[in-house]
PAKE-949279 format. One line per 5 residues: number of its first residue (from 1); their letters; for each residue x, y, z of C-alpha. Coordinates in nm, 4 decimals, padded with zeros to 6 digits. Example, Ala and Ser with C-alpha at 12.3 -4.5 7.8 and 13.67 -1.06 7.14 Angstrom:
<atoms>
1) as) 01.2300:-00.4500:00.7800  01.3670:-00.1060:00.7140;
</atoms>
This chain:
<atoms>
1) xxxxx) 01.1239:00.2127:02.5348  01.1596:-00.1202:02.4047  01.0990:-00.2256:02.0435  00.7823:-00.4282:01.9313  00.9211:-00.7422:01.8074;
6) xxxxx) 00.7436:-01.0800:01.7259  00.5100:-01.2561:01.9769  00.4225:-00.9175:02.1588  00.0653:-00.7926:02.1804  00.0348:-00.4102:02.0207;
11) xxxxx) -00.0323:-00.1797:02.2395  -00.3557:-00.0203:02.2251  -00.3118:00.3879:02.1216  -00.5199:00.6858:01.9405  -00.5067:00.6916:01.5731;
16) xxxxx) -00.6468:00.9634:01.3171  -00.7971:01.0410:00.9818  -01.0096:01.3481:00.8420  -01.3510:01.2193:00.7360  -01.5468:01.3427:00.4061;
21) xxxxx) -01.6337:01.6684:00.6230  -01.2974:01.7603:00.6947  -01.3712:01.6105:01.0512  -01.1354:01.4858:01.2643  -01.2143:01.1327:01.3543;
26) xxxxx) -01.0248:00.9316:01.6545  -00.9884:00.5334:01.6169  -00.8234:00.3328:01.8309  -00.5841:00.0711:01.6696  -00.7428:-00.1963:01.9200;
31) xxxxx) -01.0699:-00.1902:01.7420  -00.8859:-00.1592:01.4079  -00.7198:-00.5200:01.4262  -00.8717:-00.7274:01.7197  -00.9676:-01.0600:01.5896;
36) xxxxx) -00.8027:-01.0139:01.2299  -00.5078:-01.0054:01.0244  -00.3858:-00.6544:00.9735  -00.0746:-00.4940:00.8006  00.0312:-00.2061:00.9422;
41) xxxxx) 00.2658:00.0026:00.7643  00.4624:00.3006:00.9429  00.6181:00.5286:00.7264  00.8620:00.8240:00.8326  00.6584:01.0803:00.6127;
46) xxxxx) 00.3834:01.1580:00.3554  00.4678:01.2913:00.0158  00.8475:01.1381:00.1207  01.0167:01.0589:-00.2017  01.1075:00.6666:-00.0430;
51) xxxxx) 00.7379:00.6627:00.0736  00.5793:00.8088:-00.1761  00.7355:00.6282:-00.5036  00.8376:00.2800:-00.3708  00.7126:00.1839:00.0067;
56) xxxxx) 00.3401:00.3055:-00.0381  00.3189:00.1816:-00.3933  00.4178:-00.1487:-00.3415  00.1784:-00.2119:-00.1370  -00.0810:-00.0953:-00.3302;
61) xxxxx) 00.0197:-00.2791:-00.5849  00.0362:-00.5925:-00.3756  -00.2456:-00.5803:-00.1896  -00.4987:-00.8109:-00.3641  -00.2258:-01.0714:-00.3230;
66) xxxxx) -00.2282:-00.9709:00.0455  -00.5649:-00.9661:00.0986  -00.6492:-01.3011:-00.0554  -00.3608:-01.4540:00.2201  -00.6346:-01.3108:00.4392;
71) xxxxx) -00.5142:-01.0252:00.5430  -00.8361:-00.8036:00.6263  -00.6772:-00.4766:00.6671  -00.3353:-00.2710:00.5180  -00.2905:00.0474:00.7721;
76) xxxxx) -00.0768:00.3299:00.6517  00.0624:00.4927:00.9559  00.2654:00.8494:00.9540  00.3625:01.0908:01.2323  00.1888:01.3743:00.9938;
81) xxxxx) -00.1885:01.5475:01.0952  -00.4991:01.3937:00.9563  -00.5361:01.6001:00.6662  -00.1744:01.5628:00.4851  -00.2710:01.2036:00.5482;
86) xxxxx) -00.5940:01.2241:00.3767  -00.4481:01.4407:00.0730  -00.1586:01.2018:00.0236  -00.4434:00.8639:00.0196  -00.5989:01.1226:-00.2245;
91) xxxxx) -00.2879:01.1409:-00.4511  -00.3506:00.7462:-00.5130  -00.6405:00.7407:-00.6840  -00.5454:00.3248:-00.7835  -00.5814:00.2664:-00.4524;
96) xxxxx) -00.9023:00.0203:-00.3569  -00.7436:-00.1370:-00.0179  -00.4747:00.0873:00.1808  -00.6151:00.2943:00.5149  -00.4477:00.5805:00.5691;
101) xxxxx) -00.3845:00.7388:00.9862  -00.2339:00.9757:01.1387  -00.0072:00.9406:01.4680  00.0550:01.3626:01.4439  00.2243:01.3560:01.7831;
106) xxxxx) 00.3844:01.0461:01.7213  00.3010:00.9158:02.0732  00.2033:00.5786:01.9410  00.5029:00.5687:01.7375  00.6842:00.6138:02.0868;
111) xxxxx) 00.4288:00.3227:02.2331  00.6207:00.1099:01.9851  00.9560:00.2082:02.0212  00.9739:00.2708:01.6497  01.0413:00.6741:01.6792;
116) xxxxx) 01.3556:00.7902:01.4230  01.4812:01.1473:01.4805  01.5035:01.3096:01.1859  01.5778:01.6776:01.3447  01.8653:01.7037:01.1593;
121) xxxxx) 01.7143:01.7329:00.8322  01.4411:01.9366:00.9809  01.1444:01.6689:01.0452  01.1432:01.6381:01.3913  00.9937:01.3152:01.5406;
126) xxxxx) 00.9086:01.0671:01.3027  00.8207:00.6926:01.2762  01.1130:00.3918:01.1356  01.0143:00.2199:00.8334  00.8048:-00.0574:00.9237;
131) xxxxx) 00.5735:-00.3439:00.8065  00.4036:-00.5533:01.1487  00.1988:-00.8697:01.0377  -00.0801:-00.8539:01.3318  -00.2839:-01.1564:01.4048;
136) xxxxx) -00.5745:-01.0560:01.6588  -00.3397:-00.7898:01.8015  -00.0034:-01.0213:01.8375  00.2927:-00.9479:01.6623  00.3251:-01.2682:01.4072;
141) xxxxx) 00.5625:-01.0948:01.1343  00.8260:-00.7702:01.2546  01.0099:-00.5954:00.9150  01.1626:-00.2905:01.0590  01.4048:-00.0869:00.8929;
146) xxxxx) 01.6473:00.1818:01.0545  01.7411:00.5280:00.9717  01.4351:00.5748:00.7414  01.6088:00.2921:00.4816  01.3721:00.1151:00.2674;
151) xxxxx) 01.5390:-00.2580:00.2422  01.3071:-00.5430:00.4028  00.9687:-00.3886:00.4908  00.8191:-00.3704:00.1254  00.4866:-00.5629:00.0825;
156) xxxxx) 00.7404:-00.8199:-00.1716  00.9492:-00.8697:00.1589  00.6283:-00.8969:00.3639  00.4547:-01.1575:00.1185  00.8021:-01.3807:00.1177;
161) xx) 00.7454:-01.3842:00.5589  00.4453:-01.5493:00.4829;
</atoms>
């Protein structure tokens, strides 16, 4: 599959999230970012030391700078089920702006061509490290790392693409 890159349109695909009743709700990224400025974040795992101390963080921190370029939403994306991905957005309690899905099969990681095998340190599918500037659903800004690395897809890197 080939690679999302800048000036493609994102493919449409099933996201998740556990609601406040433990329910599993279904959301597709189409009605997510059509007609807006949206950050989406891929991430190879919650709870991930790289993910966990530096990629998510940063954009946390830099979100209100984000935001008031006019971007409406920041998407966290992880190939882990709906409710690791709810207790790690739970284990940010600073957090005011960041949305956190799951893609537990990973098969719209695939749809992007952003998968990373990480079987041999016993993760199995997983997603690159990634930061996608979307303006109504086209690709304006690509940052994707490789191997899991953690180089030019921070929120510093994505605010400097601006």
């Amino acid at each position: 599959m080939r690679r999302i890159s800048v000036g493609d349109t994102i493919p449409d695909g099933t996201l998740s999230y556990a609601d406040e009743a433990h329910q599993i709700v279904n959301v597709s990224l189409h009605s997510l970012a059509a007609g807006k400025q949206v950050i989406l974040v891929g991430v190879p795992g919650a709870f991930t030391p790289g993910c966990s101390l530096k990629h998510v963080p940063g954009f946390i921190e830099k979100a209100e700078e984000l935001k008031s370029k006019g971007k409406s939403e920041i998407l966290v994306l992880s190939v882990n089920d709906p409710y690791v991905m709810k207790a790690w957005a739970k284990s940010y309690p600073e957090n005011k702006h960041l949305k956190f899905f799951s893609d537990g099969s990973a098969a719209y990681i695939r749809s992007l061509g952003l998968e990373l095998d990480g079987s041999d340190q016993g993760f199995g599918t997983r997603s690159e490290r990634f930061a996608l500037l979307l303006d109504d659903l086209k690709v304006k800004v690509a940052k994707v790392e490789t191997g899991g690395q953690l180089k030019d897809s921070t929120a510093q890197d994505l605010l400097k693409a601006l």
